[in-house]
C-alpha positions as CSV (number, residue, x, y, z in Angstrom):
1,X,-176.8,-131.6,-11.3
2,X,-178.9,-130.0,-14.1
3,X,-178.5,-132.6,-17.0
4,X,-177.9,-136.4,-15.8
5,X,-177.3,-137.6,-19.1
6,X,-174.9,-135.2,-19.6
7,X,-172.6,-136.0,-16.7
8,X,-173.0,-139.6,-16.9
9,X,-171.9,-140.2,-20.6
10,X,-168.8,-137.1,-19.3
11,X,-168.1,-139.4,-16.5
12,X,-167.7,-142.7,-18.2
13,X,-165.8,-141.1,-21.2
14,X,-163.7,-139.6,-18.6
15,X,-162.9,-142.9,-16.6
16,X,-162.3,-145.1,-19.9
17,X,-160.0,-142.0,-21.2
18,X,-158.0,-142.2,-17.8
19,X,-157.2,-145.9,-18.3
20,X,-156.2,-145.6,-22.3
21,X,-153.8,-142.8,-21.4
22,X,-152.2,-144.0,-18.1
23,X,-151.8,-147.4,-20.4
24,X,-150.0,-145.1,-22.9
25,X,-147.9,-143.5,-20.5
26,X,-146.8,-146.5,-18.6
27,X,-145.7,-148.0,-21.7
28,X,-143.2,-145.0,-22.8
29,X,-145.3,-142.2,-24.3
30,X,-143.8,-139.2,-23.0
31,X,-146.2,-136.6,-21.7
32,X,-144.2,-133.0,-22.9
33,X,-143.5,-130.4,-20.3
34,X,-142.6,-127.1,-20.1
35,X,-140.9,-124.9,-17.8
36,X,-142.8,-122.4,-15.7
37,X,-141.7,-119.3,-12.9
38,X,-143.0,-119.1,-9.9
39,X,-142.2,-117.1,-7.1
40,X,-141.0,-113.5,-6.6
41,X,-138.9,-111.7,-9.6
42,X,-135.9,-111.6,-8.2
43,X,-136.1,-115.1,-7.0
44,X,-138.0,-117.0,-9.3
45,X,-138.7,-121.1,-8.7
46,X,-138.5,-123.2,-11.8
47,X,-140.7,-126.2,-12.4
48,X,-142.1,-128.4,-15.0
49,X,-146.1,-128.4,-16.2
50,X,-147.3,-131.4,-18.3
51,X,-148.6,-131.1,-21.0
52,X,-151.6,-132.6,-20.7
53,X,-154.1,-131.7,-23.0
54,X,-151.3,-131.9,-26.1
55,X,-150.8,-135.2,-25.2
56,X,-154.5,-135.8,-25.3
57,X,-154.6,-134.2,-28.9
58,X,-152.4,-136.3,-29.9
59,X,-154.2,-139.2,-29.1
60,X,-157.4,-138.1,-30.0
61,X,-157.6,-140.9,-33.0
62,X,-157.1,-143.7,-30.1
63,X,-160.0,-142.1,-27.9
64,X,-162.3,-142.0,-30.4
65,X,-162.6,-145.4,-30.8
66,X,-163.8,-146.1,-27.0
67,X,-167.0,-147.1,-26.8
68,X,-168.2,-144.4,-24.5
69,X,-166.9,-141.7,-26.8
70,X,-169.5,-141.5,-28.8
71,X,-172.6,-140.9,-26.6
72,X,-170.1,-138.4,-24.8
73,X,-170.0,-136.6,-28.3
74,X,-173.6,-137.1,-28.9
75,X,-174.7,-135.6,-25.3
76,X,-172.2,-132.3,-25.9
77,X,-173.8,-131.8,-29.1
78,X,-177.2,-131.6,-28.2
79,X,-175.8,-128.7,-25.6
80,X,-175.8,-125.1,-26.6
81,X,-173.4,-122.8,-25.6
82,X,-170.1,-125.3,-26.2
83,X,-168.9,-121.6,-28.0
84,X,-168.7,-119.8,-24.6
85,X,-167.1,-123.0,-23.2
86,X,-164.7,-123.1,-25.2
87,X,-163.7,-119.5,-25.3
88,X,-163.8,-120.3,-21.3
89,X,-161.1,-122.7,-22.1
90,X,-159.0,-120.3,-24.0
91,X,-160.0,-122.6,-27.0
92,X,-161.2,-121.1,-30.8
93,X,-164.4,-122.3,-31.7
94,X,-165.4,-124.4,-34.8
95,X,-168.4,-123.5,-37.4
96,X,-169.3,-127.0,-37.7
97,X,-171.2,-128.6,-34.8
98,X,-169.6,-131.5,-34.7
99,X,-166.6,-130.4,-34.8
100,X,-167.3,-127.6,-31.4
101,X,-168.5,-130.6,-29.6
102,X,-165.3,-132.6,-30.2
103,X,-163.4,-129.6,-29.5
104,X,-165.5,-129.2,-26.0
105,X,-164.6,-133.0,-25.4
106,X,-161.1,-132.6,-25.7
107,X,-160.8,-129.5,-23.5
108,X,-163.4,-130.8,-20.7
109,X,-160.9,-134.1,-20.6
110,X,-158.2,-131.3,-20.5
111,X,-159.3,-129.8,-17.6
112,X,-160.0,-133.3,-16.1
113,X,-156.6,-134.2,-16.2
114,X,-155.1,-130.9,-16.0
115,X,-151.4,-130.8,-14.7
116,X,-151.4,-134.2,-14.4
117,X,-148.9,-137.1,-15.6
118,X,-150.6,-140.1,-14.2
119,X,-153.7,-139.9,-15.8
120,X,-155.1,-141.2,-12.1
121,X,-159.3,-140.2,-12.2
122,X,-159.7,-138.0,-9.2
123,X,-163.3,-137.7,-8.2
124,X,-163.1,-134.1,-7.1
125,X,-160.9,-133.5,-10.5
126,X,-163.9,-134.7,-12.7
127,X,-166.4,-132.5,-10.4
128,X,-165.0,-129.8,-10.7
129,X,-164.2,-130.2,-14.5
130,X,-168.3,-131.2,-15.0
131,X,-169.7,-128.1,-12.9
132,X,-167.6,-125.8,-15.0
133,X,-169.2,-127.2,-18.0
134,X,-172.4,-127.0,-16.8
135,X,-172.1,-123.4,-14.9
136,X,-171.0,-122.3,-18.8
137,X,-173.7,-124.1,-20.5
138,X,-176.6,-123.1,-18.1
139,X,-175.6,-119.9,-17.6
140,X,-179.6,-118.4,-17.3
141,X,-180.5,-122.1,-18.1
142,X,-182.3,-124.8,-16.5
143,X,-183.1,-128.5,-17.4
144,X,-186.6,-129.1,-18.4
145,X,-188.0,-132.5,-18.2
146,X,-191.4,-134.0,-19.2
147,X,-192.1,-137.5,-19.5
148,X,-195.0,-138.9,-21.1
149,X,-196.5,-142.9,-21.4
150,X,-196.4,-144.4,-24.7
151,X,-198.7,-146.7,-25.3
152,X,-198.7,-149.2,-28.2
153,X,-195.1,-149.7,-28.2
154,X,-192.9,-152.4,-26.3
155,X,-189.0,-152.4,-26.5
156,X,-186.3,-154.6,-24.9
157,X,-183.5,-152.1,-23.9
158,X,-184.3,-150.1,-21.1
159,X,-183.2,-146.8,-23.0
160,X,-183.4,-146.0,-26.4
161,X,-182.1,-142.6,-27.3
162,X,-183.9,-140.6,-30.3
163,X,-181.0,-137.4,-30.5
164,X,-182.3,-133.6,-30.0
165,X,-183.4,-134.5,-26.0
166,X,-185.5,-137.4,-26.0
167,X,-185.5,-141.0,-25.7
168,X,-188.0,-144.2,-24.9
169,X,-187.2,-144.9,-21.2
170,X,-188.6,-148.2,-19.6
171,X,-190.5,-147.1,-16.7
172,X,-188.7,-149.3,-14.1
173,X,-185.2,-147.9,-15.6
174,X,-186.0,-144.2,-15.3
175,X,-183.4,-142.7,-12.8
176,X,-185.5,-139.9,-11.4
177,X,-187.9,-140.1,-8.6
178,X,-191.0,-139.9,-10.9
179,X,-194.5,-140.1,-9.6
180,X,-195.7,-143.7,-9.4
181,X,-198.5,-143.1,-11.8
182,X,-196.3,-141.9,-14.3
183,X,-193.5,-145.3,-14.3
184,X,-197.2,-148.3,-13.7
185,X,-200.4,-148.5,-14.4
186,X,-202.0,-149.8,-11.2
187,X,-202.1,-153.9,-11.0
188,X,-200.1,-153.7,-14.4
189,X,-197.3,-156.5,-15.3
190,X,-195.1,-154.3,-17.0
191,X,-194.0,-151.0,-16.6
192,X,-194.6,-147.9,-18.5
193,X,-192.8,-147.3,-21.9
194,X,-191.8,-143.0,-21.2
195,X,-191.0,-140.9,-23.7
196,X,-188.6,-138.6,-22.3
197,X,-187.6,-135.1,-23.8
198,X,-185.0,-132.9,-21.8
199,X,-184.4,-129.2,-22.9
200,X,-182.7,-126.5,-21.4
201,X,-185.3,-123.8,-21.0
202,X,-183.9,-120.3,-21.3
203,X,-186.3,-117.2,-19.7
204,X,-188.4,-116.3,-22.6
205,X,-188.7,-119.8,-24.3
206,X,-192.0,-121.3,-25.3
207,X,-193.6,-122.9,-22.2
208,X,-192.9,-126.7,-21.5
209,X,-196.4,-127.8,-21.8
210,X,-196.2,-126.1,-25.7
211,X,-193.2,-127.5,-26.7
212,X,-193.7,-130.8,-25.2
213,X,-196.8,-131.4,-27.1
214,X,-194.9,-130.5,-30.7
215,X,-192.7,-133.0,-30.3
216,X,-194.7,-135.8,-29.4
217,X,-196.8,-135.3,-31.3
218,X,-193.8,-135.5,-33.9
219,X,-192.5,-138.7,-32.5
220,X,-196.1,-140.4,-32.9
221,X,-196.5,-139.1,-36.4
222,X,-193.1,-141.3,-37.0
223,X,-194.0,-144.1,-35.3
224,X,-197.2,-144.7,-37.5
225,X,-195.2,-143.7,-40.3
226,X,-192.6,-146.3,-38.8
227,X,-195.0,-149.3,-38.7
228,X,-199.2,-150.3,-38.5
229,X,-199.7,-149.8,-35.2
230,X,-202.0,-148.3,-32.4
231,X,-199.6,-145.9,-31.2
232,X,-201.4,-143.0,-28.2
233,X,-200.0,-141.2,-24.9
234,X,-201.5,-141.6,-21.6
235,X,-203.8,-138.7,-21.1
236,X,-201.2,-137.4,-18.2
237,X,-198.0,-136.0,-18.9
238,X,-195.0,-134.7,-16.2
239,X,-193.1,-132.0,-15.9
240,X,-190.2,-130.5,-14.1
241,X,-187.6,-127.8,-14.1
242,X,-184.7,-127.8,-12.9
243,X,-184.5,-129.4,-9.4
244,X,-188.6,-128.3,-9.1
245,X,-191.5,-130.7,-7.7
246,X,-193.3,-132.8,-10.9
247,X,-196.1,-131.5,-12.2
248,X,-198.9,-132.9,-14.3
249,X,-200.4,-131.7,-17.5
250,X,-203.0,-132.8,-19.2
251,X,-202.1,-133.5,-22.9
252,X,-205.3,-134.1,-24.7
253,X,-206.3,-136.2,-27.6
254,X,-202.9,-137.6,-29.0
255,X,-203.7,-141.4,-30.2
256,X,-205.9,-144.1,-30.2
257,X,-205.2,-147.2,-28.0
258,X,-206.4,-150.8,-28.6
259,X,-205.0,-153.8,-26.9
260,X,-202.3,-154.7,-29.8
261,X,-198.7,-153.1,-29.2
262,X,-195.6,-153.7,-31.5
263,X,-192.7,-155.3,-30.4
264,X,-189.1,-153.2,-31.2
265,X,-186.3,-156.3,-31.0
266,X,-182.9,-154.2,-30.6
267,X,-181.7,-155.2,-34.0
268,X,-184.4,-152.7,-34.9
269,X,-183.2,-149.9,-32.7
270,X,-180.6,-148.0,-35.0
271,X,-183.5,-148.5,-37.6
272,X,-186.0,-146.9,-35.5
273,X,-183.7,-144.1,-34.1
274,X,-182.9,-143.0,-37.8
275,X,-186.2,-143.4,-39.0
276,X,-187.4,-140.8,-36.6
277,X,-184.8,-138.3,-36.8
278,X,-185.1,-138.6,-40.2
279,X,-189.1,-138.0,-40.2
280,X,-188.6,-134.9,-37.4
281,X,-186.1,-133.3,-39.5
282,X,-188.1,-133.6,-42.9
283,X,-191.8,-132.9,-42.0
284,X,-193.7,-130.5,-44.2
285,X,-195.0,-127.4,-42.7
286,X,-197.8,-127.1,-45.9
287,X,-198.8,-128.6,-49.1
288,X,-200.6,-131.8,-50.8
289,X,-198.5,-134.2,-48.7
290,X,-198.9,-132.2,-45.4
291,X,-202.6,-132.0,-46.0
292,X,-202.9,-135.9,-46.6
293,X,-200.3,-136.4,-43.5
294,X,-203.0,-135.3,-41.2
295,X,-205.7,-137.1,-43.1
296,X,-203.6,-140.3,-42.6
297,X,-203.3,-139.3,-38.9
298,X,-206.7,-138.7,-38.4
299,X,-207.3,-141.9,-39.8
300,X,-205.4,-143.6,-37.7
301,X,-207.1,-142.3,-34.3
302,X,-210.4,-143.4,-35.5
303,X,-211.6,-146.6,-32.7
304,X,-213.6,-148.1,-35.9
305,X,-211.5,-149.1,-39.3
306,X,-214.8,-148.3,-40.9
307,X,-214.5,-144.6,-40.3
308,X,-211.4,-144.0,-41.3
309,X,-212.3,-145.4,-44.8
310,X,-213.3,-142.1,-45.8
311,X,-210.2,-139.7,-44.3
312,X,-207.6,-142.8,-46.0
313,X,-209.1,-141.9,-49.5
314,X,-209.5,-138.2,-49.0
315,X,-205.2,-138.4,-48.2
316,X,-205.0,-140.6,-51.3
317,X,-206.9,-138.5,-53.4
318,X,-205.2,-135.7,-52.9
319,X,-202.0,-137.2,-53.3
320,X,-203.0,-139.3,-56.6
321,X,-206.7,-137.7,-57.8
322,X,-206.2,-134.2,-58.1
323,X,-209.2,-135.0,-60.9
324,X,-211.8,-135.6,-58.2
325,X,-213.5,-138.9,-57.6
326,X,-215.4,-139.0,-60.8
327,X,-212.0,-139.4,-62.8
328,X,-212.0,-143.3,-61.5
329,X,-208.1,-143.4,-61.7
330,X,-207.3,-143.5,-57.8
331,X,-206.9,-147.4,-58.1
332,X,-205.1,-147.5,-61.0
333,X,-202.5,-144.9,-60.0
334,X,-202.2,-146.6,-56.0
335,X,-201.8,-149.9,-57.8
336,X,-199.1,-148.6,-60.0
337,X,-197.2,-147.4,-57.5
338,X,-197.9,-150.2,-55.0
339,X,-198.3,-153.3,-56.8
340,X,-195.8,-155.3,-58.8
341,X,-197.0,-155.8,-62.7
342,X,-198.2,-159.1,-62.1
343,X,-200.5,-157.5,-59.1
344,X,-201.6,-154.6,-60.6
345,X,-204.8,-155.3,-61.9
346,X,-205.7,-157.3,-58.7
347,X,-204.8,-154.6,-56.2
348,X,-206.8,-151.9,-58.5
349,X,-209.9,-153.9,-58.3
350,X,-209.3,-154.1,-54.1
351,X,-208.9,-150.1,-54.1
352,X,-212.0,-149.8,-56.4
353,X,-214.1,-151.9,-54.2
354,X,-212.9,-150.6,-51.4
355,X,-214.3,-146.9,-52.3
356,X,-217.2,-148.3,-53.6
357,X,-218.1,-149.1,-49.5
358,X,-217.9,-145.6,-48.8
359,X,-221.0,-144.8,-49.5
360,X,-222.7,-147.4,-47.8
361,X,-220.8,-146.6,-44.5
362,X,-221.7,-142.8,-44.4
363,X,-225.1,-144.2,-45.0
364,X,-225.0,-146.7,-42.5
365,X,-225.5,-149.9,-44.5
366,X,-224.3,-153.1,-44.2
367,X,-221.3,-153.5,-46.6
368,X,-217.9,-156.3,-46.9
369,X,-217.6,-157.9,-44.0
370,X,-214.1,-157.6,-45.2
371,X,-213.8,-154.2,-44.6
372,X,-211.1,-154.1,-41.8
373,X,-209.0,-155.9,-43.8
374,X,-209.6,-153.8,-46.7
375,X,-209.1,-150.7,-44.7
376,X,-205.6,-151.9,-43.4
377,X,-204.6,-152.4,-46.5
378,X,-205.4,-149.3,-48.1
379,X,-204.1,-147.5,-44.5
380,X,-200.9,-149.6,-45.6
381,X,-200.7,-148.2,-49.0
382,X,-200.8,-144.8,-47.6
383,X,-198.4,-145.3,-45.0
384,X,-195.9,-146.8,-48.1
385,X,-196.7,-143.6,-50.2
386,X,-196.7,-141.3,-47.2
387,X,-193.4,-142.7,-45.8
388,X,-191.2,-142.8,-48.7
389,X,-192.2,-139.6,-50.0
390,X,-190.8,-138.0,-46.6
391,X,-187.8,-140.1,-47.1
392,X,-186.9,-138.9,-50.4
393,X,-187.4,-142.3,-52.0
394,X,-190.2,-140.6,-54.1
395,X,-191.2,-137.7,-55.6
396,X,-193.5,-135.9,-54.2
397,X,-195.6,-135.7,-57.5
398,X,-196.6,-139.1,-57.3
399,X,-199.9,-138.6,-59.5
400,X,-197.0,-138.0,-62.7
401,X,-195.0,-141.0,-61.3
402,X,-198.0,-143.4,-61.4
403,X,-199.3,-141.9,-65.1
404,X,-195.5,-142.5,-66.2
405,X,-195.6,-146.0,-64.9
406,X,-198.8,-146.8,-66.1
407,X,-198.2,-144.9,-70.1
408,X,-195.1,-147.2,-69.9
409,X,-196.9,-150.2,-69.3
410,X,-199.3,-149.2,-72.5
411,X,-196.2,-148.7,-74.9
412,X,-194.8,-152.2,-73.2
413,X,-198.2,-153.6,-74.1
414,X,-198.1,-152.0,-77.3
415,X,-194.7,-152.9,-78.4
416,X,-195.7,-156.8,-77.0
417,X,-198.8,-156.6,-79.2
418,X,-196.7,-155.5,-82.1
419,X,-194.3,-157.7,-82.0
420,X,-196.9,-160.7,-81.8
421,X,-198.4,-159.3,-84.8
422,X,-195.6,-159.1,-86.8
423,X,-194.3,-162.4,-85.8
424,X,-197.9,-163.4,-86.8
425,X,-197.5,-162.4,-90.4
426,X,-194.0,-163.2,-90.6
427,X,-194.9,-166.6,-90.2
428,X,-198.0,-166.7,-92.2
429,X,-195.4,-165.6,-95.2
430,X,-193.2,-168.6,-94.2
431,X,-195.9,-170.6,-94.4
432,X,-197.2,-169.2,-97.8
433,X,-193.6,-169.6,-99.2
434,X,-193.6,-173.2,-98.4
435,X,-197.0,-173.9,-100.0
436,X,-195.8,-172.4,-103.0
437,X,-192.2,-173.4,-103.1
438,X,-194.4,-177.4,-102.5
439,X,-197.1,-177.2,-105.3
440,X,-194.3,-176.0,-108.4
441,X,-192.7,-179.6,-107.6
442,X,-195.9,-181.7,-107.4
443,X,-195.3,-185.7,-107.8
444,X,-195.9,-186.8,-111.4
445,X,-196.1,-183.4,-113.3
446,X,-193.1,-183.1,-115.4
447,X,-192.7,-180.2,-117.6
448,X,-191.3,-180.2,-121.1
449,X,-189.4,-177.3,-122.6
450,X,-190.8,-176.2,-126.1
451,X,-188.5,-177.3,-129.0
């Protein structure tokens, strides 16, 4: 068994697809046949095959509204090699991933029920179907696992899956016989929160250790894009290949713990799945927003709020300063872009005061004692800026955005002050017309016409 999750979302597709076609059967779908020679030449024995899997296609619009058919499809798609399965099957091949893993479905629940009319799940059937899969797509392969403690982060569900291998696993749900340490921390209430990445490892692929660390470190870049929080893995990770012993692995500095953690509700779940296949897929490799990224994450491992004042405005000036510090327009331009019009001025006096305690803290000075919560907020401006920049809700020239917004706010101003001004003199016209219009009809002044 190289890939649980594989053969359980297989296997409960498989049993909810046996009941929806052995419904359909029993109430008058006709499964086609055909006629097939067996025997010697001269003697040939006639019987009939079902049709199996063109009764499956047929009905592949009623399986795809199970509920298990979708984490089936998901599970096949992370797979590689569904193109030699399939040519295994005697099936072409789509172009389009999706499309090869609902191809592989179809003939997998093909093979499953092969030259069969009942649509009765035999165990040995669905064996045999799942280690053909599995022989194909591990072919030189084996299943990698690591699993590392997240701290910093509580969720309801015991499993949340991410996509691409990995998923946030409840300690106490965790099927595999993990080492103790791993699942609690000694004396502990709760369980460890794991985050899980599977891969198959092919001979020559980076080692486990290396590409474990890439993508958590990935996965905590999005959860601190995802929300304020004190995200950090334990300083022990696991590892294991195929059905090997677990080993441990020291994974260094990755996080900063304190004793707050955030709660994820499973109304938030889709929410946070998206956001963080969203953020892996859409990280920069270089540039002013990569550079300010790691600023931000610096930042955020710091144990003091102090000292990350000063790695918070280096990311925001090189996102919105490009002028240096001596320009003064950093809180002008994080107040356009934060603050509502109403809010701006107050929020660019915060920022301003805010870098004004720089300084002092470099020097060691006493300064606000305000200045966590100024801090978090300016960390929370960043994360805004940061965050919807990598979503594509903003451009990442976001110095030009905020000069646009703020030169549009001058001609507002302008055209406000204008219009008062005219209005003004409009009615100081009025008012001289009136006068006049009042003093050529005076009481008791008559005038005569000349004869």
């Amino acid at each position: 068994m190289r890939n649980r999750q594989l053969q359980a979302a297989l296997a409960a597709f498989a049993e909810e697809a046996a009941w929806q076609l052995a419904s359909d059967a029993s109430e008058g779908a006709e499964v086609p046949f055909e006629v097939v020679a067996s025997g010697r030449r001269d003697s040939p024995l006639y019987c009939y095959r079902p049709l199996t899997a063109d009764f499956i296609t047929q009905r592949v619009s009623l399986l795809g509204r199970l509920p298990t058919y979708l984490p089936a499809l998901g599970a096949l798609a992370e797979c590689g090699g569904l193109e030699a399965y399939l040519e295994s099957r005697g099936e072409p091949a789509p172009r389009d991933g999706r499309e090869r893993a609902e191809a592989s479905l179809r003939a997998f629940l093909g093979r499953v029920f092969e030259d069969s009319s009942d649509f009765v799940l035999s165990k040995d059937r669905l064996q045999r179907a799942l280690h053909e899969l599995e022989a194909t797509l591990y072919n030189g392969r084996a299943e990698t696992v690591v699993i590392a403690p997240l701290l910093g982060l509580e969720v309801a569900s015991a499993e949340i899956p991410l996509g691409d291998g990995l998923a946030l696993v409840r300690g106490d749900a965790f099927p595999e016989d993990a080492p103790p340490e791993a699942l609690w921390t000694p004396g502990a209430a709760h369980p460890h929160l794991l985050a899980v990445l599977r891969w198959e490892a092919a001979p020559g692929d980076a080692s486990p250790v290396a590409h474990a660390r890439v993508r958590l470190r990935r996965l905590l870049t999005a959860l601190r894009l995802f929300e304020a929080g004190s995200f950090a893995f334990g300083p022990l990770a696991w590892t294991r290949t195929g059905g090997g012993v677990w080993q441990p692995f020291a994974l260094g500095t990755l996080g900063h713990r304190t004793s707050a953690s955030l709660q994820v509700v499973p109304e938030q779940e889709d929410e946070l799945r998206a956001f963080c296949s969203l953020i892996s897929r859409r990280l920069p490799r270089s540039g002013e927003v990569t550079w300010a990224l790691r600023r931000f994450e610096m930042g955020c491992e710091r144990p003091v709020p102090a000292e990350a004042l000063s790695d918070h405005l280096l990311a925001l000036r090189a996102l919105l300063e490009p002028e240096g510090p001596g320009s003064g327009r950093l809180s002008g331009r994080v107040a356009a872009l934060c603050a509502s019009e109403e809010d701006r001025a107050a929020l660019a006096q915060r920022v301003a005061h805010t870098a004004a305690l720089e300084r002092p803290v470099i020097a060691g000075l006493a300064v606000d004692p305000a200045i966590d919560a100024l801090v978090a907020e300016l960390a929370g401006h960043l994360r805004a800026l940061l965050r919807d920049v990598l979503c594509g809700h903003l451009d990442a020239d976001l110095r030009s955005l905020a000069d646009e917004i703020l030169a549009e706010a001058v001609r507002a101003a302008r055209e406000e002050a204008d219009a008062e001004a005219r209005a003004e003199a409009e009615a100081a016209a009025a008012a001289a017309a009136e006068r006049a219009r009042r003093e050529s009809y005076e009481p008791g002044f008559v005038r005569f016409a000349e004869p």
